[in-house]
N, C-alpha and C positions, 0 to 999 in steps of 0.2 A: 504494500500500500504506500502512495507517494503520499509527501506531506502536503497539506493544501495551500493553496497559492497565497494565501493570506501569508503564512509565516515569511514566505521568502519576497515578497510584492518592495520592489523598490520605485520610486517616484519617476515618470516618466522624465526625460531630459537628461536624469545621469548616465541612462546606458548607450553605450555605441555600439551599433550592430557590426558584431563580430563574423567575422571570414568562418566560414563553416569548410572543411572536406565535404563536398559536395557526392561526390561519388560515392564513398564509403558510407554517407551517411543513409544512404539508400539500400534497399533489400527488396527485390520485386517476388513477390509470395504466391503470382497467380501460378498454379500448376502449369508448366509449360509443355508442346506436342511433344512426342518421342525426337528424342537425339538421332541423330545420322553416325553412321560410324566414327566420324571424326569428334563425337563426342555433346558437340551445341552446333543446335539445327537454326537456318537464317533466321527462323521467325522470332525467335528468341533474342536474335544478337539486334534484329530489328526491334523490337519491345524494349529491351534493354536500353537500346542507344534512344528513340525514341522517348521514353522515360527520361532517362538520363539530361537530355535536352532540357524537356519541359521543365524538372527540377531546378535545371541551372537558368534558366530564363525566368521561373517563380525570383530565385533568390536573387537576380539583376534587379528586378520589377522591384523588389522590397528597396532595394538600397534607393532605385528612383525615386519610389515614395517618401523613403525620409530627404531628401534633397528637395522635394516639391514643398515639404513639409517647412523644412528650414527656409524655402525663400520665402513662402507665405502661400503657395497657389495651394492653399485647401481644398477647394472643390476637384481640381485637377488628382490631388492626393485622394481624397476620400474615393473617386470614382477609382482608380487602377489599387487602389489596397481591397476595396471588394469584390474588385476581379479577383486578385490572387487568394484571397479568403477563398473564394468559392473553388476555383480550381484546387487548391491544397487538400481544405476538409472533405472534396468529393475524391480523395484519391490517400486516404489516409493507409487504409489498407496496400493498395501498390505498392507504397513506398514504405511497407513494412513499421509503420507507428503504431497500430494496432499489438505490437507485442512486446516486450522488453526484451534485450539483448545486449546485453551488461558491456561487450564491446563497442556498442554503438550508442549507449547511452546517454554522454555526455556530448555527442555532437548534436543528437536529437535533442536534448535537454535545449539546449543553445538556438536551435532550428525553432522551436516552440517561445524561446527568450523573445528573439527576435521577431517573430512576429506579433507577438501582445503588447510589445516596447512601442512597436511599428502603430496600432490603433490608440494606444495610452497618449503617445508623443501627439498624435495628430489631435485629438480631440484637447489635449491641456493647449499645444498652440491657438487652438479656437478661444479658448478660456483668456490666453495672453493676448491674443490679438482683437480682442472684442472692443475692449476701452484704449486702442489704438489708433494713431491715423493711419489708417491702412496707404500701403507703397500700390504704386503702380505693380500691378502682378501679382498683386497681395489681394486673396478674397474669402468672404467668410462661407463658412458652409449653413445652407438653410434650416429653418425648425424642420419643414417637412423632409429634406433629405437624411437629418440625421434621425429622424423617426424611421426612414425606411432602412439606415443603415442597422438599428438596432433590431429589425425587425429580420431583418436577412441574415444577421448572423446570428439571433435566436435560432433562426428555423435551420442553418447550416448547422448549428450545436445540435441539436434534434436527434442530428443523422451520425451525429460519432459519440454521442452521451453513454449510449450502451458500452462504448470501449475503454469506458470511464476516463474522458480525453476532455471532460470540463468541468473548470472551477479546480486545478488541483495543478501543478506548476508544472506538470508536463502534459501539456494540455491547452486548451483556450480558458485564459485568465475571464471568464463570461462575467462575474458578477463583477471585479473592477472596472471591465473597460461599460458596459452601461448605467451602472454608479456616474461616470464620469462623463459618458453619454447624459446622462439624466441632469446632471450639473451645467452644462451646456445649454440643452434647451431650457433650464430654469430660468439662466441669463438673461434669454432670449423673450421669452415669455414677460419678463420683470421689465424689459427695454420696452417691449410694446405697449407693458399697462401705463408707463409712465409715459409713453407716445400718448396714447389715448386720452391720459386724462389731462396733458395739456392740450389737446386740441380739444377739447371738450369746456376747457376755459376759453381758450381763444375767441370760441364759437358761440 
C-alpha cells in the first residue's frame, strides 16, 4: 500500500520537472502474437516503437506545458495538458503503471510527480496571475473551462480508480489539484459579484 498523496504533497512552483529514462520506464503488458524464429515478431517491435514514440512525445508535450505555463498563455496550457491527461490515463495499462515493479519504481514515481506538478503549477499560476496586469500572451483560463477541466479528469480518474492510481502519490494527486481547481473558480466567482454589485450602483 503506497502512502497517500497528502503526506508527500509539496507546493506547486518548487518542483522542476525532472528528465525521466523514458524507455525503461515503460513495460508494454499486452500479450503479444507468437515470435518468429528469430525470436520478436515485427508487430511487436512495431507496438513497441510505436509506444515508445507516443510516451516520448507525452513527456515533450509536458515540458511544453510548463513553459506555456511560465510565460502566462494558460489557456494554451490548460488545452494541450488535457490532451496529455487523457492520452496517459487511457493507456495506463500499456505502459505497465497498473502494477509495481520495484525496478521501475522510482522512474514511474517521478513520471506520476511530474504530471500532478504539471496541473498544480498551472492552476496556482491562475491564482498568481489573477490580480495581475496581464502581459501580452498572458491569458486567464475561464470559470466555464476550468469546470470542464475538472470535470474530464474526474471522469479520466473513473477509469484507473480501480488500479488504485488516485489520491495516493503514485497516482493522480485528484483531491489537491481540484481543491485548487475549486480555489480558482472561487476567485473568479468573488471578481464577478463585486463586478455586479458595482454596476448595480452605477445603475
Amino acid at each position: 500500500m503506497y502512502s497517500p498523496v497528502a503526506e508527500h504533497f509539496h507546493e506547486p512552483g518548487e518542483q522542476v520537472l525532472q528528465q525521466t529514462a523514458s524507455t525503461s520506464a515503460l513495460m508494454v503488458v499486452a500479450a503479444p502474437p507468437p515470435q518468429s524464429p528469430g525470436g520478436v515478431t515485427m508487430l511487436e517491435q512495431l507496438l513497441d516503437a510505436a509506444l515508445i514514440k507516443a510516451f516520448n512525445d507525452y513527456e515533450a508535450g509536458l515540458k511544453d506545458v510548463f513553459s506555456l505555463i511560465t510565460c502566462g498563455a494558460l489557456r494554451k496550457a490548460a488545452d494541450v495538458l488535457l490532451s496529455l491527461s487523457d492520452w496517459l490515463l487511457s493507456h495506463v495499462k500499456e505502459l505497465g503503471l497498473t502494477s509495481d515493479v520495484e525496478s521501475m519504481h522510482q522512474e514511474r514515481l517521478e513520471l506520476w510527480n511530474n504530471f500532478n506538478h504539471c496541473w498544480l503549477a498551472l492552476f496556482q499560476a491562475q491564482k498568481d496571475l489573477f490580480d495581475s496586469n496581464l502581459r501580452p500572451g498572458q491569458e486567464l483560463i475561464s470559470r466555464d473551462r476550468l469546470k470542464d477541466m475538472g470535470n474530464e479528469l474526474v471522469h479520466l480518474n473513473d477509469t484507473i480508480e480501480q488500479h488504485g492510481l488516485v489520491d495516493y502519490q503514485y497516482g493522480v494527486w485528484e483531491e489537491q489539484i481540484i481543491d485548487v481547481l475549486e480555489e480558482c473558480c472561487d476567485i473568479l466567482d468573488e471578481a464577478l459579484g463585486e463586478a455586479e454589485a458595482v454596476g448595480s450602483r452605477l445603475r
